[in-house]
C-alpha positions as CSV (number, residue, x, y, z in Angstrom):
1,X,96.5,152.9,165.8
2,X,99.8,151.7,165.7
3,X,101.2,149.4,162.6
4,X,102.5,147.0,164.8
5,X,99.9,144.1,165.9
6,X,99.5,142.5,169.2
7,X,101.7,139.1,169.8
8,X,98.8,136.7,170.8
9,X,95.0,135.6,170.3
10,X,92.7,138.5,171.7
11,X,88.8,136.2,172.6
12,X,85.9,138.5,171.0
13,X,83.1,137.0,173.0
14,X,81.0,139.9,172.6
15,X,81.2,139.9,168.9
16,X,79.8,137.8,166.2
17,X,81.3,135.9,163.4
18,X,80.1,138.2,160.4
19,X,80.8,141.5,162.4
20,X,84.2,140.2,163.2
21,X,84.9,139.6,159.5
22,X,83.4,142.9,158.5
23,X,86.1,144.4,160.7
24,X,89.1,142.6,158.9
25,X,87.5,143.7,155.7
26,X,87.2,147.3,156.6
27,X,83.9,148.6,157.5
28,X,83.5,150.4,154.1
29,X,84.4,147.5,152.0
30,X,81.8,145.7,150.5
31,X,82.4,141.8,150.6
32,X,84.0,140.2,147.5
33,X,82.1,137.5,146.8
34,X,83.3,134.1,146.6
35,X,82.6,131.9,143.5
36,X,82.9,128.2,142.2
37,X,86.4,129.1,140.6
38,X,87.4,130.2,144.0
39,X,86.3,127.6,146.2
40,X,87.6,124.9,143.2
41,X,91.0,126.7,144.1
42,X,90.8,126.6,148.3
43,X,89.3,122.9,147.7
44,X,92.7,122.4,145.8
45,X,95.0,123.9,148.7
46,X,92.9,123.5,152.0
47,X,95.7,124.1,154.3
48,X,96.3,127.5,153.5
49,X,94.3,129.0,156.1
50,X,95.3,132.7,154.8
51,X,93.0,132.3,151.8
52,X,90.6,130.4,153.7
53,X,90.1,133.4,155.7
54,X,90.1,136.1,153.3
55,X,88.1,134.6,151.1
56,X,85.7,133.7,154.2
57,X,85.9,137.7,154.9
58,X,85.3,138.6,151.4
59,X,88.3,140.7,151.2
60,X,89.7,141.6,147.9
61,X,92.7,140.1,147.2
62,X,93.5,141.5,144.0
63,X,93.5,144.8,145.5
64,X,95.2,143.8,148.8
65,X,98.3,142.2,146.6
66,X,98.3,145.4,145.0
67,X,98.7,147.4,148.6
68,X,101.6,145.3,149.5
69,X,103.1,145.8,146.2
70,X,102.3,142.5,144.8
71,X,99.8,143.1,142.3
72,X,99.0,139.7,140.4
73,X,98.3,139.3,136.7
74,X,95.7,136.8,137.9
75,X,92.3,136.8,136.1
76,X,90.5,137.3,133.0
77,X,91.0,140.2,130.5
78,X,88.1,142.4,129.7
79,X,88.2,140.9,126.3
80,X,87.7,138.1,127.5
81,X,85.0,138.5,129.5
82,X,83.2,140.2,126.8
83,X,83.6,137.0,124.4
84,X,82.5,134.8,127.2
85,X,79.7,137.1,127.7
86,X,78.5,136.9,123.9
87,X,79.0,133.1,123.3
88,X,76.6,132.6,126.4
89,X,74.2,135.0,125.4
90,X,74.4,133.3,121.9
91,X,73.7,129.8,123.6
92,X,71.2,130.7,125.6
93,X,69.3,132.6,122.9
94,X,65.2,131.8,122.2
95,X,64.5,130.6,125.4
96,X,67.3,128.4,125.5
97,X,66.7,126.5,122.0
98,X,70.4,126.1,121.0
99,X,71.4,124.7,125.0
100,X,68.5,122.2,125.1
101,X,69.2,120.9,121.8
102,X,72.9,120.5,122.7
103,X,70.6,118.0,125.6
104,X,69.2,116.5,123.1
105,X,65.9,117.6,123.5
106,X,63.8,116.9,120.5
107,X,61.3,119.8,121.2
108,X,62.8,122.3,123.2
109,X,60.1,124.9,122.4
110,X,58.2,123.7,125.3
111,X,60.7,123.8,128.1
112,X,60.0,125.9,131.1
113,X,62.3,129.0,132.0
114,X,61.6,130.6,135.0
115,X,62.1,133.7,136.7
116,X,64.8,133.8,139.6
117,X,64.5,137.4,140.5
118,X,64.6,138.2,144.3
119,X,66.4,140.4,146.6
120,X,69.7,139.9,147.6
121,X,71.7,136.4,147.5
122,X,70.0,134.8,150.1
123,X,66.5,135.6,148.4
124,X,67.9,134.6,145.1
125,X,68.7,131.4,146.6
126,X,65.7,130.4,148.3
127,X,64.2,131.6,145.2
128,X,66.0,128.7,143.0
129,X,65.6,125.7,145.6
130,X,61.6,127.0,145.5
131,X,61.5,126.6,140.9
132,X,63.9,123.2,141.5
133,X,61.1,122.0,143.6
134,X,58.6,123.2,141.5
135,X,60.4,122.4,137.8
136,X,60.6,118.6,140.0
137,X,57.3,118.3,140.4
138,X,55.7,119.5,137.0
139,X,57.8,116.7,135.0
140,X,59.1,118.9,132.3
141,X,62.0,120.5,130.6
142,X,63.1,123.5,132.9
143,X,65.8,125.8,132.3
144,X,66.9,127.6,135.1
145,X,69.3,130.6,134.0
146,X,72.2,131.7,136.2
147,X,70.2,130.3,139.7
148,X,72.0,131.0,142.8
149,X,73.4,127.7,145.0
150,X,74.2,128.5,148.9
151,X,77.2,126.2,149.9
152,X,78.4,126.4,153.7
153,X,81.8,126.7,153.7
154,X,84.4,126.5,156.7
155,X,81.4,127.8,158.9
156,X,80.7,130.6,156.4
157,X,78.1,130.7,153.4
158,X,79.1,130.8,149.7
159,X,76.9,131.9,147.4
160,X,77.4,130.2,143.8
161,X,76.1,131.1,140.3
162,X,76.4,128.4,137.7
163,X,75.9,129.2,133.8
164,X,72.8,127.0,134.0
165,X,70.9,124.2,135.3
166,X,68.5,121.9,133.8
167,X,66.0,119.9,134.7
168,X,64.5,117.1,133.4
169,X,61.2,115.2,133.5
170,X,62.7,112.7,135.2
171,X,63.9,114.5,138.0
172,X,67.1,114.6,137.3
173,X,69.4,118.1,137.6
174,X,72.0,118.7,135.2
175,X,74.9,121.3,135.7
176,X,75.6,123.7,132.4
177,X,79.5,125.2,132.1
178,X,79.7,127.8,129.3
179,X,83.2,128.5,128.5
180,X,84.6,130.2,125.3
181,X,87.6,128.2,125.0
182,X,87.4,126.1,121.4
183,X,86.6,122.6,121.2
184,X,88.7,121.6,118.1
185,X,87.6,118.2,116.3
186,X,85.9,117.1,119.7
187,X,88.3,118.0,122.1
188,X,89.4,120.8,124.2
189,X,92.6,121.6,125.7
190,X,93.1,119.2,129.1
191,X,94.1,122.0,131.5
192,X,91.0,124.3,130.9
193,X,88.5,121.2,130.4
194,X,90.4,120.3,134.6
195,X,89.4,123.4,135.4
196,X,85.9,123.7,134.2
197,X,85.3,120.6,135.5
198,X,86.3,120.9,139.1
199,X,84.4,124.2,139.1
200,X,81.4,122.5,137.7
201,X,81.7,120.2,140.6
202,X,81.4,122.6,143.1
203,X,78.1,123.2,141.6
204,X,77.2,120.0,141.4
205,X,77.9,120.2,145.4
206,X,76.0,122.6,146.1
207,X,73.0,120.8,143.9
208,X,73.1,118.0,146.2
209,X,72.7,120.0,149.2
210,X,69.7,121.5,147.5
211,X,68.2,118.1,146.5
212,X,68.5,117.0,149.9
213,X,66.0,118.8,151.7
214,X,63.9,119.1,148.0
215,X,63.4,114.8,147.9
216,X,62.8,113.8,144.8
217,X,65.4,114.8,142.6
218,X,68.8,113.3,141.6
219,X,71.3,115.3,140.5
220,X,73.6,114.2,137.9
221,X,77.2,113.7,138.3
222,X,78.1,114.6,134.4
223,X,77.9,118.1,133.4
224,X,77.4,120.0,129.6
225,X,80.4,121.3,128.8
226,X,79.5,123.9,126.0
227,X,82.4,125.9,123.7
228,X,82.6,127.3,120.3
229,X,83.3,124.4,117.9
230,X,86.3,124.5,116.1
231,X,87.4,128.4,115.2
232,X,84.0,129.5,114.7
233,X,81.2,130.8,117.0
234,X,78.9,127.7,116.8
235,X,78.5,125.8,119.9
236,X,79.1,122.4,120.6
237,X,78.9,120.3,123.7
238,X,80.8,117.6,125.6
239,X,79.5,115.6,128.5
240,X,82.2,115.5,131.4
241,X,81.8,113.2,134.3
242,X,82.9,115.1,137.5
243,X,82.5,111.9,139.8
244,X,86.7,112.4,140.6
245,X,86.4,116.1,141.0
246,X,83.3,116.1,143.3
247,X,85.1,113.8,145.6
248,X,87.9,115.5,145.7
249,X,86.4,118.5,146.2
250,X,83.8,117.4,149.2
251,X,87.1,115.8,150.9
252,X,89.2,118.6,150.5
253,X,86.3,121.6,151.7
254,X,85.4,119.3,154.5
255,X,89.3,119.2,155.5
256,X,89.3,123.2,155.9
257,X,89.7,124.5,159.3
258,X,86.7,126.6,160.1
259,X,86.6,130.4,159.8
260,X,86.0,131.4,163.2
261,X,88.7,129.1,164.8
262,X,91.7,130.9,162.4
263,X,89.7,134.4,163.4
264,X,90.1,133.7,167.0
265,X,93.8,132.6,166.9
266,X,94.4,136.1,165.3
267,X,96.7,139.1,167.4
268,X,95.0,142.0,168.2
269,X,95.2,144.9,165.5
270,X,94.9,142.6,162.5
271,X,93.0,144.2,159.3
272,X,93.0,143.9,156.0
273,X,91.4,147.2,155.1
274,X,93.3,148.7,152.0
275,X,91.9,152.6,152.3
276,X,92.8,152.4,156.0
277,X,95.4,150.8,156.6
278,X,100.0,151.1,155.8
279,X,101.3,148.6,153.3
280,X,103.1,147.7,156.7
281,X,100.0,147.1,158.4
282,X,98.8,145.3,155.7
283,X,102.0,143.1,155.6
284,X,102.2,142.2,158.8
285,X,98.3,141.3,159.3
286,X,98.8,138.9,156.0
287,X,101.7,137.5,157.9
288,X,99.6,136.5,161.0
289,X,98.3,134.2,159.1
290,X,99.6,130.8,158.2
291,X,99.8,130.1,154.7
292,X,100.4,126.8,152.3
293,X,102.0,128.3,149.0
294,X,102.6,126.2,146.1
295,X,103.6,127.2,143.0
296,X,99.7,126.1,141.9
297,X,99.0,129.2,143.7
298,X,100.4,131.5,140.8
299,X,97.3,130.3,138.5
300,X,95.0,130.4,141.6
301,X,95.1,133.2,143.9
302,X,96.0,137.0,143.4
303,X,98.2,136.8,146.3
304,X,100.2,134.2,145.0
305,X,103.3,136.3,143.8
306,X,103.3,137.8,147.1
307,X,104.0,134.8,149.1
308,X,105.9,133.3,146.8
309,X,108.5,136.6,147.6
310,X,108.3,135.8,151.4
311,X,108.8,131.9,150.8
312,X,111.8,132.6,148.7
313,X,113.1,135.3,151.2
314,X,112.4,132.3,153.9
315,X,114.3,129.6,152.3
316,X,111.3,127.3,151.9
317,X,111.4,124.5,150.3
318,X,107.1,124.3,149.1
319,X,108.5,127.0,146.7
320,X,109.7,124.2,145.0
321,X,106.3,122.7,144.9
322,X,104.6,119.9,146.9
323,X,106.0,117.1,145.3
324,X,109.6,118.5,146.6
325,X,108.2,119.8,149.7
326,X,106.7,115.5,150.3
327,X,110.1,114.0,149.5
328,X,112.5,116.1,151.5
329,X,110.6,115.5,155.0
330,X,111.4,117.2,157.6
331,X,113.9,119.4,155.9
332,X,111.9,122.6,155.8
333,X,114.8,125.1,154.2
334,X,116.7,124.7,151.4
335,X,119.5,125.8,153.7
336,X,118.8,122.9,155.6
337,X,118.8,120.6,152.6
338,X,121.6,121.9,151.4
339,X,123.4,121.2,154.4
340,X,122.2,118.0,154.7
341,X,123.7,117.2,151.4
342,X,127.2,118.2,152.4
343,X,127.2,116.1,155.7
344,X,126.9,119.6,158.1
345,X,123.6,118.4,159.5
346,X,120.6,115.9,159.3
347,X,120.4,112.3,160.8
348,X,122.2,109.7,158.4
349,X,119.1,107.0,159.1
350,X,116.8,109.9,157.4
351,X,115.9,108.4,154.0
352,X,115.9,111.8,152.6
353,X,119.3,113.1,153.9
354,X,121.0,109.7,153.0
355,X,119.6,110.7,149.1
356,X,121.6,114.0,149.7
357,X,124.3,112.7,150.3
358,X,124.0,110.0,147.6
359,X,123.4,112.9,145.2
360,X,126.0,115.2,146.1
361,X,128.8,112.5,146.0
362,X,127.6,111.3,142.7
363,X,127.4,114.7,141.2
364,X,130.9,115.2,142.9
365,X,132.1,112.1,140.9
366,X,130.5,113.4,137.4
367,X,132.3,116.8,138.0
368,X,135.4,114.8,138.7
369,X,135.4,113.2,135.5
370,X,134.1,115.7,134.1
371,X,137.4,118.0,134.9
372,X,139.5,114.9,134.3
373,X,138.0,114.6,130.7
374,X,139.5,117.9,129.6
């Protein structure tokens, strides 16, 4: 098949949504999954539809950015993980003794753990809403480890994994975050506590969706934030209210165009399959989609570095971020806004080129003096 990809939308009546996906991924590739941190990160750009997509097709875009020669730095290192992996195995020691007491529970020796086993996401899933229900019902302190939340997102299903969830006799379902970031004198450091909480609120999303069709239940809108206290390995909790986040999020996931509406706008030949396909293939399928890159992105995404290079190479001006992107209009280049500054182009009555202008002919004037001074 040639590298080159059709120029319009090519209808695929005759196949589904998932198989359609399955194709873009490469038949051989099994589906990334797509996690809280993820959909915290489309939630906070919804009008890129190129990670809407991918992430929708479960492509991996860690290895894809590495195929087009972009590879991103993006992620957690191994030690890292292996910390994170220790604390919460330390937390949720003895049934979950050190966690509940965090809670507040006076005797956690009696709370209920159950088993989540089943087969496959979706069986995990319906296997949590089922000991919800049940943990509901009986009135006691449950502790359900790592259950599995469905989400629908854009059209397609998420499947989400939070630390933990509790449940209280009252009904009430409480969303755990483990992290092994320190909590130093009470307090943790802002940007990581931001990001633990809009992830948290993505599960707390997915709870309510749950609690729904369960009746009831209530699910609460503040979350345990556990961490190491101080420098040593003893954990600590905070209670973090989400309410902004969860907004935020709902508003921005229910804003994202649906999966199968970008899928059928794509040219014929697109694929995102790294074994099979050219890093020019590759290229131009990732172009074929539109994308909304923000210099966010770079703590967000794995392709991040990779459009950043083809927003530079464009002269756009979002790789100045959003706030620059909002003020300059409909000035989409910096060419443009450059010669809009000079007096080549732009309408006068603009607001935005009328600052240009204001800007150049005072930095002219400083300049001026500037030379005159000497």
């Amino acid at each position: 098949m040639s590298d080159s990809l059709g120029s319009g939308p090519v209808p695929r009546p005759q196949t589904t949504l998932r198989q359609q996906l399955a194709e873009l991924r490469g038949p051989a590739a099994a589906p990334h999954p797509l996690d809280a941190r993820a959909l915290a990160a489309l939630a906070a750009n919804p009008g890129c539809r190129r990670r809407a997509l991918l992430d929708g097709a479960g492509v991996d875009k860690a290895a894809l950015a590495s195929a087009l020669g972009s590879p991103s730095g993006f992620g957690q290192s191994q030690f890292a993980f292996m910390r994170g992996n220790a604390f919460e195995a330390k937390v949720k020691a003895d049934g979950g003794l050190e966690l509940m007491r965090l809670l507040g529970v006076a005797k956690p020796d009696g709370v209920r753990v159950p088993d989540l086993a089943a087969a496959g996401p979706q069986g995990r899933a319906a296997r949590t809403a089922l000991e919800l229900r049940e943990a509901t019902a009986a009135g006691a302190w449950s502790l359900l480890d790592h259950p599995m939340l469905a989400l629908d997102v854009a059209g397609s299903p998420a499947y989400l994994e939070p630390d933990a969830v509790v449940v209280a006799p009252d009904g009430r379902w409480t969303v755990v975050e483990i992290k092994s970031f320190p909590m130093i004198d009470g307090s943790a450091d802002a940007a990581k506590v931001g990001a633990a909480a809009r992830q948290a609120a993505v599960y707390v999303l997915a709870l309510e969706r749950v609690a729904a069709v369960t009746g009831g239940a209530s699910v609460g809108h503040s979350v345990l934030l556990v961490c190491p206290k101080d420098f040593s390995n003893q954990p600590t909790g905070s209670v973090v209210d989400v309410r902004k986040q969860l907004s935020v999020t709902r508003r921005q996931l229910a804003r994202l165009t649906r999966i199968e509406d970008i899928a059928a706008g794509l040219p014929e030949g697109v694929s995102f399959d790294v074994e099979a396909c050219s890093p020019e293939r590759l290229a131009a399928s990732v172009e074929a989609v539109p994308h909304a890159y923000a210099p966010e992105c770079l703590s967000a995404c794995e392709l991040a570095f990779h459009c950043r290079g083809r927003a530079r190479e464009a002269g756009a001006v979002e790789a100045l971020g959003r706030s620059v992107r909002g003020e300059l209009g409909g000035l989409t280049t910096v060419g443009a806004v450059l010669a809009a500054a000079r007096g080549e182009s732009g309408d006068p009555d603009d607001p935005a080129v009328a600052a240009l202008r204001r800007a150049a002919e005072l930095r002219a004037e400083s300049l001026e003096a500037v030379g005159a001074c000497r």
